[in-house]
C-alpha positions as CSV (number, residue, x, y, z in Angstrom):
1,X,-14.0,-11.1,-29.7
2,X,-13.4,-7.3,-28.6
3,X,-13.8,-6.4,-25.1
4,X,-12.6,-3.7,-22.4
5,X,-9.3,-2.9,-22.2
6,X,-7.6,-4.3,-18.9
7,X,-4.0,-3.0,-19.6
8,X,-2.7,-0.6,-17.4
9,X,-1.2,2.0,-19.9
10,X,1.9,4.7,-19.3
11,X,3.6,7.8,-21.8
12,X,4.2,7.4,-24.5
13,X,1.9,4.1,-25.3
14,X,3.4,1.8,-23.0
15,X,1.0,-0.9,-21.9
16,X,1.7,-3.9,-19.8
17,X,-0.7,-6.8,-18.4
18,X,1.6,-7.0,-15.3
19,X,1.3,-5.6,-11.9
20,X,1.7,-5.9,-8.3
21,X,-0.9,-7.3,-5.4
22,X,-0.4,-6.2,-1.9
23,X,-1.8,-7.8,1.2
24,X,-1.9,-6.3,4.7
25,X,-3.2,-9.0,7.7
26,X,-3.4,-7.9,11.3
27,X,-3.1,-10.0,14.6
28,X,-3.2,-10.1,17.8
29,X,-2.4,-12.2,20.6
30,X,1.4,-12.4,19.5
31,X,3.3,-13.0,22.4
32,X,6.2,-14.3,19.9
33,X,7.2,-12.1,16.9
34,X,10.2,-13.7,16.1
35,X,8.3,-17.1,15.8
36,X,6.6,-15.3,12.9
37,X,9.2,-13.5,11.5
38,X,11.0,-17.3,11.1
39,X,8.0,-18.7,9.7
40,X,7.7,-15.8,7.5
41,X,11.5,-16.0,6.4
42,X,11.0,-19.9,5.5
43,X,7.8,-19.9,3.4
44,X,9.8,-17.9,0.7
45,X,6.5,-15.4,0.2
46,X,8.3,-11.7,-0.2
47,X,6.4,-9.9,2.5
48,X,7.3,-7.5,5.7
49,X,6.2,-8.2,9.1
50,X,5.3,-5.3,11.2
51,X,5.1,-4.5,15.2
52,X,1.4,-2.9,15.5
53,X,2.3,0.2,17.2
54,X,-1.4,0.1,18.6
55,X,-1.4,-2.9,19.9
56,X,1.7,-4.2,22.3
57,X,0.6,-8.0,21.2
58,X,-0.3,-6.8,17.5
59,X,1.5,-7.8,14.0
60,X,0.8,-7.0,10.7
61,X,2.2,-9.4,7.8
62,X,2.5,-7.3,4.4
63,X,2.4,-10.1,1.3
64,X,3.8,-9.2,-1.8
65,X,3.0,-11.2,-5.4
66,X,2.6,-10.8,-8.9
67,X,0.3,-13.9,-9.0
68,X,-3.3,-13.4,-7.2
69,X,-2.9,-17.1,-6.9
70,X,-0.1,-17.0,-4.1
71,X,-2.6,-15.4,-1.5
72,X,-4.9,-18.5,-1.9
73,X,-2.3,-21.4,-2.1
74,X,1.4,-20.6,-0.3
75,X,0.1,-17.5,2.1
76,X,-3.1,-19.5,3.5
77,X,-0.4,-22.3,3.7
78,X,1.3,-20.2,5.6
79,X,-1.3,-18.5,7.8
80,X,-2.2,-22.4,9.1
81,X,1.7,-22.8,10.5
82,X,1.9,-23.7,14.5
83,X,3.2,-19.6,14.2
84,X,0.0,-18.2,13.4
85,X,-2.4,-20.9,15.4
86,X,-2.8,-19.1,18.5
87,X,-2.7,-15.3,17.2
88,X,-6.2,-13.8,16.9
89,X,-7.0,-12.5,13.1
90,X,-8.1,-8.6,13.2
91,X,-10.3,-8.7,9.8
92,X,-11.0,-5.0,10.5
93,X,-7.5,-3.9,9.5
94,X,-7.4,-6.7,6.8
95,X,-6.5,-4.3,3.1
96,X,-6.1,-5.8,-0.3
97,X,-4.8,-4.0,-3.8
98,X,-3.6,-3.6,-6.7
99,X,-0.9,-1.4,-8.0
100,X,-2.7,0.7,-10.8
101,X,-1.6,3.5,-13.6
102,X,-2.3,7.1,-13.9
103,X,-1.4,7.1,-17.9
104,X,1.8,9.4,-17.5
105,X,4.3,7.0,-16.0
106,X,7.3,7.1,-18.2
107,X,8.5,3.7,-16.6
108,X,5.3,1.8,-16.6
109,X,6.8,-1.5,-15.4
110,X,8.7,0.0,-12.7
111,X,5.9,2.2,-11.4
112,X,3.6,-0.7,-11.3
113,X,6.6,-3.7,-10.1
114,X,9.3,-1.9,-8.5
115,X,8.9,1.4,-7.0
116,X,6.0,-0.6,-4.4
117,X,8.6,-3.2,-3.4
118,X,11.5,-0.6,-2.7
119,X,9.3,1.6,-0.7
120,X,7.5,-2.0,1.4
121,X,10.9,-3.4,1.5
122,X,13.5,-0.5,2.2
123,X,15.3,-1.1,5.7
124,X,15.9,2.9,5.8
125,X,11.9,3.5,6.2
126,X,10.6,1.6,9.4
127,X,8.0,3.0,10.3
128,X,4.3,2.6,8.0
129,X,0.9,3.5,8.1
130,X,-2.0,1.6,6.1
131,X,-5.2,2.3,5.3
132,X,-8.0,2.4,3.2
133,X,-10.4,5.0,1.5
134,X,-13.6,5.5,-0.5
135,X,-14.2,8.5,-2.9
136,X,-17.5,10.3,-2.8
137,X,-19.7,9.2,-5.8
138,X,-20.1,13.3,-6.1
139,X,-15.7,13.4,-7.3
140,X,-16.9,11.2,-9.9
141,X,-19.5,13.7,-11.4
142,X,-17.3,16.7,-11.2
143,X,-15.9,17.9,-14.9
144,X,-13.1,16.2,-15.8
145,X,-10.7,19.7,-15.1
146,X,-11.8,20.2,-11.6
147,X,-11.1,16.8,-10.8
148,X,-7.7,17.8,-12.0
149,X,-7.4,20.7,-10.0
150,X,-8.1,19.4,-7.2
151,X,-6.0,15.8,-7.3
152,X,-3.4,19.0,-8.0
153,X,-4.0,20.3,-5.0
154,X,-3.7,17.4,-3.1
155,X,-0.9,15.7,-5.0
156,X,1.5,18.8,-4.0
157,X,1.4,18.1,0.0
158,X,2.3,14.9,-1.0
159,X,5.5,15.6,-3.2
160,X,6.3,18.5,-0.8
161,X,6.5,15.8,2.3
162,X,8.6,13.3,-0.6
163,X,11.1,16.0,-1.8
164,X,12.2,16.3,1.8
165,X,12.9,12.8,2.5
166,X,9.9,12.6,5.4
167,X,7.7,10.0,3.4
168,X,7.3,7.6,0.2
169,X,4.0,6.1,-0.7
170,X,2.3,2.6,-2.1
171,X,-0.9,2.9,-3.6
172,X,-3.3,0.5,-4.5
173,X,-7.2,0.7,-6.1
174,X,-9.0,-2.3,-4.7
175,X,-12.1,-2.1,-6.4
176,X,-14.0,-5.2,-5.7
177,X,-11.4,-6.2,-3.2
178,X,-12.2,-4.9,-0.4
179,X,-15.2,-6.0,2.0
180,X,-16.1,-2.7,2.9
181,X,-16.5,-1.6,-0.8
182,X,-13.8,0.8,-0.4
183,X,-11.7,2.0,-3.7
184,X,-8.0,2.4,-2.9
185,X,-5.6,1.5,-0.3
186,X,-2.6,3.9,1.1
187,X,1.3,2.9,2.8
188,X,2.8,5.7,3.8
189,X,6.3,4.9,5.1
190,X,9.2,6.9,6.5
191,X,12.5,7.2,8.5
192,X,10.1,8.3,11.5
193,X,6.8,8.3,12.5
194,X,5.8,12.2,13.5
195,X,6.1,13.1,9.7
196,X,3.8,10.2,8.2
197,X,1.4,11.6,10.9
198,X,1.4,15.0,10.1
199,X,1.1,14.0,5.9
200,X,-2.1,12.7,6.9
201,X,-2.9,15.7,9.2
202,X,-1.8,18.3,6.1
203,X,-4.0,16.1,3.7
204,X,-7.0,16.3,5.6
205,X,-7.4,19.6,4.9
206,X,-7.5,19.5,1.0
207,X,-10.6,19.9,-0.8
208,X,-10.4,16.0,-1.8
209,X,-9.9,15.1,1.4
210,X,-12.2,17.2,3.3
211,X,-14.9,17.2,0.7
212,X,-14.7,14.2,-1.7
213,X,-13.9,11.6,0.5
214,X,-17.3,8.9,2.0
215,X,-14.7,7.1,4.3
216,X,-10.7,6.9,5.3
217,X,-9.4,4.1,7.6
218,X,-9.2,2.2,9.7
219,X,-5.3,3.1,10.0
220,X,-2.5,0.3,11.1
221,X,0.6,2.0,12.6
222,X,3.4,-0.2,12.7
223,X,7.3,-0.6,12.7
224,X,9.1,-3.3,10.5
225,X,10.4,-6.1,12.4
226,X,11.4,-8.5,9.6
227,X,11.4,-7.4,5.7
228,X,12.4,-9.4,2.6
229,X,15.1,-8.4,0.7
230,X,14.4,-6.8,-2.4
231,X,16.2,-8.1,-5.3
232,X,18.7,-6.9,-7.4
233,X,16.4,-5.5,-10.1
234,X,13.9,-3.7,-7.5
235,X,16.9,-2.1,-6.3
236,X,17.4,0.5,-9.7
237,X,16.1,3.8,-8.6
238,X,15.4,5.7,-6.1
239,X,12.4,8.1,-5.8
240,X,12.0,9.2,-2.3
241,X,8.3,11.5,-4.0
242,X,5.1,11.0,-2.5
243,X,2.8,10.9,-5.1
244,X,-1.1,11.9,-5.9
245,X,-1.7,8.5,-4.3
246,X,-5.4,9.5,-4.1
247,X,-5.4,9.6,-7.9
């Protein structure tokens, strides 16, 4: 029996049933981040912890899966260690994604596997900032060409900030996923933290942005304490661009 097509597709008719889930979980009450970076380490779950930089007793754990199924079985097996039994959960910083195609990547499984994992997991780009964003229904009734314009518009900050080494970018559409209905969720990461603030700054003042966007955080702000390291295959390019991660 026919139904909708669930493939993410690429150029030149790739297609793949594969892709990447990302899961952000803030806490507080950490008086002990190395107790969670052990725990972390030993559960085997690719994932970064961060320092909250808002929060002196804050830490965010970034999980990283192909399976949906590891968020529900080894990370909640995880989250219920004697590490994570006194921290306080922060459900209001809590993001969940997927990693999604545009049509036009020319390495489909690599866009959608890899290129997430070396920008989460790449020791040369500490510092990140999360968050999550909802499109104005009114984007979505705009002719197909101004919607292009306009991602345009907003896509070139982004690759401008990329080209000069100050930021990379994960981005996820979490349709369904998220408990405050929003659509997509952003990383921004980087050597330092001024630029990654002043992409967001720059981007605010884009037609999408500034006119086509309901709602945009809550942000996390963090530095990486603890990352996984990214295996051998991850480790095969190295594309520094921010994309249209609004797209």
């Amino acid at each position: 029996m026919d139904g909708p097509n669930l493939s993410e597709q690429g150029a030149s008719g790739q297609h793949t049933d594969r892709r990447l889930y990302m899961q952000l979980l803030a806490f507080g009450r950490c008086s002990a981040t190395e107790a969670v970076i052990m725990a972390v380490g030993e559960s085997g779950i690719e994932a970064v912890v961060y320092e909250d930089a808002l929060d002196p007793f804050g830490v965010g754990v970034l999980a990283i899966a192909e399976d949906p199924e590891i968020f529900v079985a080894e990370l909640r097996t995880l989250l219920r260690t004697e590490a994570f039994a006194g921290l306080q959960p922060k459900p209001r910083y809590s993001m969940f994604g997927r990693t999604y195609a545009l049509g036009h990547e020319p390495d489909l499984d690599d866009a959608l596997l890899m290129r997430p994992r070396r920008h989460a997991l790449d020791p040369e780009t500490p510092w990140a900032i999360w968050y999550p964003l909802r499109r104005s229904g009114r984007f979505a009734q705009l002719p197909p060409e101004q919607q292009k314009d306009i991602l345009k518009e907003h896509s070139h900050v982004g690759m401008a900030f990329g080209r000069a080494g100050y930021a990379r970018d994960i981005r996820l559409a979490c349709y369904g996923l998220d408990p405050a209905d929003n659509d997509f969720v952003i990383g921004l990461m980087g050597r330092e933290l001024t630029p990654l603030s002043k992409l967001v700054e720059t981007m605010r003042k884009t037609r999408q942005t500034s006119l086509y966007l309901e709602r945009l955080g809550p942000f996390f702000v963090g530095r990486v304490a603890w990352q996984s390291h990214m295996a051998a295959e991850a480790i095969q390019q190295d594309d520094a661009v921010v994309t249209d991660h609004h797209s």
